[in-house]
N, C-alpha and C positions, 0 to 999 in steps of 0.2 A: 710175464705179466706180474703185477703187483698186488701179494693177497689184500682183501680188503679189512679193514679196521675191526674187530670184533663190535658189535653192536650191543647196549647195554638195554637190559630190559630189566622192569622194574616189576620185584618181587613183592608177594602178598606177605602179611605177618605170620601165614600157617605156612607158605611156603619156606621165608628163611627159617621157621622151627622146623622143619623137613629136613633140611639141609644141615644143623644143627644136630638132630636127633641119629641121620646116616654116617657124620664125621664121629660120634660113637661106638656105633653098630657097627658099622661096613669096612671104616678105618681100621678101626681101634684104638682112636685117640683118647685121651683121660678126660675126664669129663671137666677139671679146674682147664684143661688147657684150653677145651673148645667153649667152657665158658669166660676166659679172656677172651678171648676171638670174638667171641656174639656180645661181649660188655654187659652180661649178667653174670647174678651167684650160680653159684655150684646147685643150692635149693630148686632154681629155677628152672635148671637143665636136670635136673631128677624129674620132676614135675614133668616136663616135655616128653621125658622116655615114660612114665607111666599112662600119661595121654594115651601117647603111641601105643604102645602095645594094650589099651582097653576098647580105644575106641577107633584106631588108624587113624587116615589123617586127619577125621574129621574132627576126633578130638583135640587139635591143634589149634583151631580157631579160636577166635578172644570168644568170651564165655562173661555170660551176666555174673555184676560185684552185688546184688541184691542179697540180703542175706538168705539162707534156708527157713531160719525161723526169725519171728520179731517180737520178744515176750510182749511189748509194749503195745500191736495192732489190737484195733477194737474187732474182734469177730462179727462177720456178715451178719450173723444172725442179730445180734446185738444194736448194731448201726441201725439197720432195718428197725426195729423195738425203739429207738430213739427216735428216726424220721417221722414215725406213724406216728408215735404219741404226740410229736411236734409239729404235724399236719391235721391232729385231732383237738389241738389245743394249743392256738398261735400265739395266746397272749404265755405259755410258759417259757420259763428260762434253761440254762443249763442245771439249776439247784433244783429247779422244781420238777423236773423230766428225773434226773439221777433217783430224789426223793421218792418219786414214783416206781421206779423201777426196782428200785429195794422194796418199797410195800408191799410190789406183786410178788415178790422171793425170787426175783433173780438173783444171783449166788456165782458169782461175785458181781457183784453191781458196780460198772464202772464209775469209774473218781469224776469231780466234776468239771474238772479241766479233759477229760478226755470228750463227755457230752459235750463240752463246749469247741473243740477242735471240730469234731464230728458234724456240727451245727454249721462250723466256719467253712468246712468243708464242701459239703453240700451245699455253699452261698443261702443258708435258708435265711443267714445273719449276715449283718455286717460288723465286721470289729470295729472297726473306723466311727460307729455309730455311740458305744460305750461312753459314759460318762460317768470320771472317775468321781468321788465325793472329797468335797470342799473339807478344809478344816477353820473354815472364816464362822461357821454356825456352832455353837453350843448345844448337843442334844442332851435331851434331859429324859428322864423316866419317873415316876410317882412309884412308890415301894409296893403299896399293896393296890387291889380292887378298890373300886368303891371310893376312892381317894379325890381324882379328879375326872369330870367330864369334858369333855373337848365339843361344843356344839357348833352348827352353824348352816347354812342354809346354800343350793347345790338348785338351780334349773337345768334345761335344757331337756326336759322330757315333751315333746312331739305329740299330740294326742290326733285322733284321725277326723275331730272335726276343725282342726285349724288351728288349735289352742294351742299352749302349752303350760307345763305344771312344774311349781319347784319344789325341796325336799324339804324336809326339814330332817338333817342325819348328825349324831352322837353316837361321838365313840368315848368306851373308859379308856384312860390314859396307861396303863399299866399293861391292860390285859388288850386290848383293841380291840372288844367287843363291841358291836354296835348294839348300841341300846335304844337306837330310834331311828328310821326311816320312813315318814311321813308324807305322805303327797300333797298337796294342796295346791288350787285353781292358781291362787297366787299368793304373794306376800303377804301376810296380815297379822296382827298383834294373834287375834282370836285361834287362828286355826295353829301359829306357833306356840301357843300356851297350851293347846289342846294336845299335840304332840309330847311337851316336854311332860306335862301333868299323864298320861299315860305311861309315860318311860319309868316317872315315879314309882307310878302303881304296882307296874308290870317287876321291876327289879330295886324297887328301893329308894333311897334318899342320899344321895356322895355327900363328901364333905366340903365339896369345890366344885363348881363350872365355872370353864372359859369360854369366852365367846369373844366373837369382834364389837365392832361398835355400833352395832345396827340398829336402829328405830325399835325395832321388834324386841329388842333384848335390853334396853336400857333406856334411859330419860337422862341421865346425870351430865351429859354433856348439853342440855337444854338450855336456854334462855328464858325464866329459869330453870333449873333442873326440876325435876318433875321424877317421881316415882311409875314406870310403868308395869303392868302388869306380871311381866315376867318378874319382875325383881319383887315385885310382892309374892307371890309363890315361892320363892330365891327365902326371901326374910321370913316368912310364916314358917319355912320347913327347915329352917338354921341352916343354909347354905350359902356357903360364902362365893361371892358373885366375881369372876377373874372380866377382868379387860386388858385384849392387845391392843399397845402401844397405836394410832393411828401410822395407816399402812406396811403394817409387816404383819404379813401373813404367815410368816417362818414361825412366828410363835403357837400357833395353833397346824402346826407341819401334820400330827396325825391324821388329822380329820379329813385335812388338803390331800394327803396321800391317798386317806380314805376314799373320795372324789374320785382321783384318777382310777384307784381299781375298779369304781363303781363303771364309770364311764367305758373301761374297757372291758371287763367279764360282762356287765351286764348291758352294755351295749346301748347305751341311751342313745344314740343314731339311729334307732329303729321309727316306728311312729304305731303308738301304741291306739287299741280298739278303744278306747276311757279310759276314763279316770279309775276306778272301783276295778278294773284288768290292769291298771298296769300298777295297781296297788297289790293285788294278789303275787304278778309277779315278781315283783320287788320283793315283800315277803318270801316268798322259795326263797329267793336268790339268797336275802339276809341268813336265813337258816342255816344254808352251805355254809356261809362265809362266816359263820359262829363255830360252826359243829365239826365243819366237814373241810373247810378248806386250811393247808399249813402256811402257817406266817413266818415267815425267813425273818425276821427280827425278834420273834419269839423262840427262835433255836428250831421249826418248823413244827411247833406245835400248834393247835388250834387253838384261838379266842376263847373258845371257851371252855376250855382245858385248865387257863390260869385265871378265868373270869371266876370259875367254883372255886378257888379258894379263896372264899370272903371271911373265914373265920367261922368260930359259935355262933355269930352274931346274926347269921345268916345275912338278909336284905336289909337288915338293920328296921327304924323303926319306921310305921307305918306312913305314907305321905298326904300331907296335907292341900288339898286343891280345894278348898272350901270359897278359895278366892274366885273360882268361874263360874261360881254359881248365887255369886252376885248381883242382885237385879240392878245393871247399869244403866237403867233406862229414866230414874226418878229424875225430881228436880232440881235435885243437887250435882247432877251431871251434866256435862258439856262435850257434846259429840261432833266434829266435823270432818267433812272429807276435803283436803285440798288436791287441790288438779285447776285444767283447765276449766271445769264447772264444779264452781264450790257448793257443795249442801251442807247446810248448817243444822243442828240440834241442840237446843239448850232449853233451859227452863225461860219464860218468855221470851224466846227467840223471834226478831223479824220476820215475816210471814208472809210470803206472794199473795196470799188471799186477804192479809187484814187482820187476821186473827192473832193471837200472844198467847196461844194456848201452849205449854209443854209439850216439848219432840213432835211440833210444825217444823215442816222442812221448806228451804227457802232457797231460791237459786241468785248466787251473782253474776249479773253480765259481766264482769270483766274477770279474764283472769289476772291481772296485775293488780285487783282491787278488793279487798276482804271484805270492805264496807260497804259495799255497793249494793241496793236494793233492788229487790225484782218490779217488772215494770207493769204490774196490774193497776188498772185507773183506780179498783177500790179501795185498794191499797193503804193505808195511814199509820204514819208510824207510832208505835208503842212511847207509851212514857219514858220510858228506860231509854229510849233513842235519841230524844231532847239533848240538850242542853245540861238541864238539870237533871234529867236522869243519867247523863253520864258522868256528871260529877261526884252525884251521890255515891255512884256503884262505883267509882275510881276512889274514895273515901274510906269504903269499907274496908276492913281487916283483911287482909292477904291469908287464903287459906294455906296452914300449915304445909299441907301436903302437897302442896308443888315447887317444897325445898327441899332439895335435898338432905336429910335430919343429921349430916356427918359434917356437914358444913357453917362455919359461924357466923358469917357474912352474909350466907342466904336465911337466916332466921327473921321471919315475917316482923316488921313493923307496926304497929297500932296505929302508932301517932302521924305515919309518913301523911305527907298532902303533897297532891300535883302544883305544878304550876299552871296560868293558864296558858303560856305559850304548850304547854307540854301534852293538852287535853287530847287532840287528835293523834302526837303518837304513841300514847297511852291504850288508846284503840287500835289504834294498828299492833302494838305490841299484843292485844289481847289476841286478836284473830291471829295474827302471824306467829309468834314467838312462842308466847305462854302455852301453845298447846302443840309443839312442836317437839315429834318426840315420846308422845305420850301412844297409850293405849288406844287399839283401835275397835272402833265397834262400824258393821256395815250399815246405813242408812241409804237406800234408794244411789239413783246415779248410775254413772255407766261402770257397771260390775266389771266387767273382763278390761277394761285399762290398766296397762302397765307401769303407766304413771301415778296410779290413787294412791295416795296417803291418807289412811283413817288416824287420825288422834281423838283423844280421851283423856279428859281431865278431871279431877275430881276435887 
């Protein structure tokens, strides 16, 4: 009979080190020889007989390349103190979690590329999310306090009867302090003056505000320009009045930045109990955000860390708001609200009831139509409403004060005269244009519309 083929069976990797390790031992082959044979070093078949002989075969098996130690792993403990704090505070970052944790006197406080792996790790982030910074913008900085303010006006607050409220918030340019967070029903010359005129009081007089170019904050882009209220506070307290370019908001970036943090530590998605609560807590809030909280563009110091170094000079000199406590009500004033129901105020103003007395308020039916008279049968129009009275009152001298006084083109006329084709939009110019822009005062009408525009002329 014919013996049968040897059969080949296939060895494990601790078994050919077995076999390896015997043609050593059991032979007494040299170890360079049987590590030709196996096509490893000599190193490697030392290694196999130390195995062997510490642990038998078992030490033969492949064995984890992880290292024993990792200078570089973040300690359990550590990681742990990281997640917490960034489960206890989702708007912080990796700069802001590290900064904390050095506060509390962790020793050594990891680097802020390590929070941030740790972050990546745990998915609580996404890196994919990151957005690196442009170099298309020019940032700029003011050297000291008190230099410039950055103003500007911020909604979105919710109140719980339905309503909702905007801010009026200023920050200094230098230091990021906010110097005003004001609530108000809505928009309006009155309750924006009232805000800035506090900020004054409260810390001083800058030597600059910026602002955009909103109703509330200027006239000078009027038809004609027109002095409003704010800028007379602005001029009485020698402060020179900045304007961004129309739509770039990039130049006022503090304030806008300001916004976003407001929106997300303090949560304006809420819907707050009133107005007078959600003013209190807005206040807390500001207070942190002065005192308490670190600004990673300030090197993580606090607003108002670099807001107190204003000098000798302290708040500088006292501020002047002498202007809101102007009685705007006389006869030399000119009050209206445009919207879809227009109420008019002026010194003999047209009158639903007949009458031409001073601050009668008068409704017009149309909103496409300034001129339009209310529709009482007693109704008769004033002198001043003719013909001749609108010629006369189109005749008089242009008051000063609704040129802009830097301008030499807008300096009032004595001698101008209308044309007669020109008479009616001379009128229209009066109601629509000339008070466009201007200071607001409230007279009756539907209060909570979002649409009212109060102007103020003088």
């Amino acid at each position: 009979m014919f013996d049968a083929p040897p059969m080949l069976m296939e060895l494990s990797v601790a078994e050919q080190r077995y076999q390896a390790v015997l043609a050593v031992i059991a032979d007494g082959r040299a170890v360079s020889e049987v590590a030709g044979a196996w096509s490893v070093s000599r190193q490697t078949v030392h290694g196999w007989l130390a195995r062997y002989e510490t642990s038998g075969l078992d030490g033969l098996s492949d064995r984890s390349h992880r290292p024993r130690v990792c200078p570089h792993q973040m300690p359990a403990t550590v990681e742990v103190a990281v997640l917490a704090m960034r489960r206890a505070h989702p708007g912080w970052g990796a700069r802001r979690i590290r900064f904390e944790l050095a506060k509390k006197g962790m020793d050594p406080a990891p680097s802020e590329s390590a929070v941030y792996r740790c972050l990546v790790r745990s998915g609580v982030i996404d890196p994919q999310a990151r957005r690196r910074r442009t170099d298309r913008f020019k940032r700029w900085e003011r050297g000291e306090p008190m230099e410039l303010w950055q103003l500007d006006l911020v909604g979105g607050f919710v109140l719980a009867d339905g309503t909702s409220a905007k801010a009026l918030t200023g920050v200094d340019d230098h230091s990021r302090f906010c110097v005003s967070a004001v609530l108000m029903r809505r928009e309006h010359t009155r309750g924006v003056c009232d805000g800035f005129a506090a900020a004054l009081r409260t810390h001083g007089v800058p030597a600059q505000v910026l602002t955009d170019n909103g109703k509330v904050f200027t006239g000078r882009f009027g038809h004609p320009p027109v002095e409003v209220l704010f800028d007379r506070i602005c001029r009485e307290n020698g402060i020179e009045h900045l304007l961004t370019a129309p739509r770039s908001p990039t130049t006022t970036g503090k304030i806008e930045r300001f916004h976003r943090t407001l929106r997300t530590e303090f949560d304006t998605h809420r819907v707050f109990e009133s107005l007078p609560a959600a003013q209190a807590e807005l206040d807390a809030w500001v207070a942190g955000y002065n005192a308490e909280r670190p600004h990673q563009a300030l090197q993580m110091a606090t607003p108002a860390a670099r807001f107190a170094r204003r000098g000798a000079t302290g708040q500088g000199p006292a501020a002047d708001t002498s202007a809101l406590t102007v009685d705007r009500t006389g006869d030399g004033w000119v009050a209206r609200r445009v919207a879809a129901t227009v109420w008019s105020r002026c010194p003999g103003s047209r009158s639903a009831s007949g009458s031409t007395e001073p601050g009668t308020a008068s409704t017009s039916t149309s909103a496409n139509s300034c001129c339009s008279y209310g529709t009482d049968p007693n109704y008769s129009k004033p002198s001043s409403e003719t013909a001749e009275g609108r010629s006369a009152r189109n005749t008089r001298p242009v008051p000063a004060a609704r040129f802009h006084p830097g301008s030499v083109k807008d300096q009032p006329n004595d001698n101008r005269q209308p044309s007669a084709e020109g008479q009616h939009r001379l009128d229209l110019l009066e109601c629509r244009e000339h008070l466009a822009g201007s200071d607001v005062l409230s007279e009756g009408g539907a209060e909570g519309a979002a649409s009212e525009q109060e102007e103020v002329v003088r």
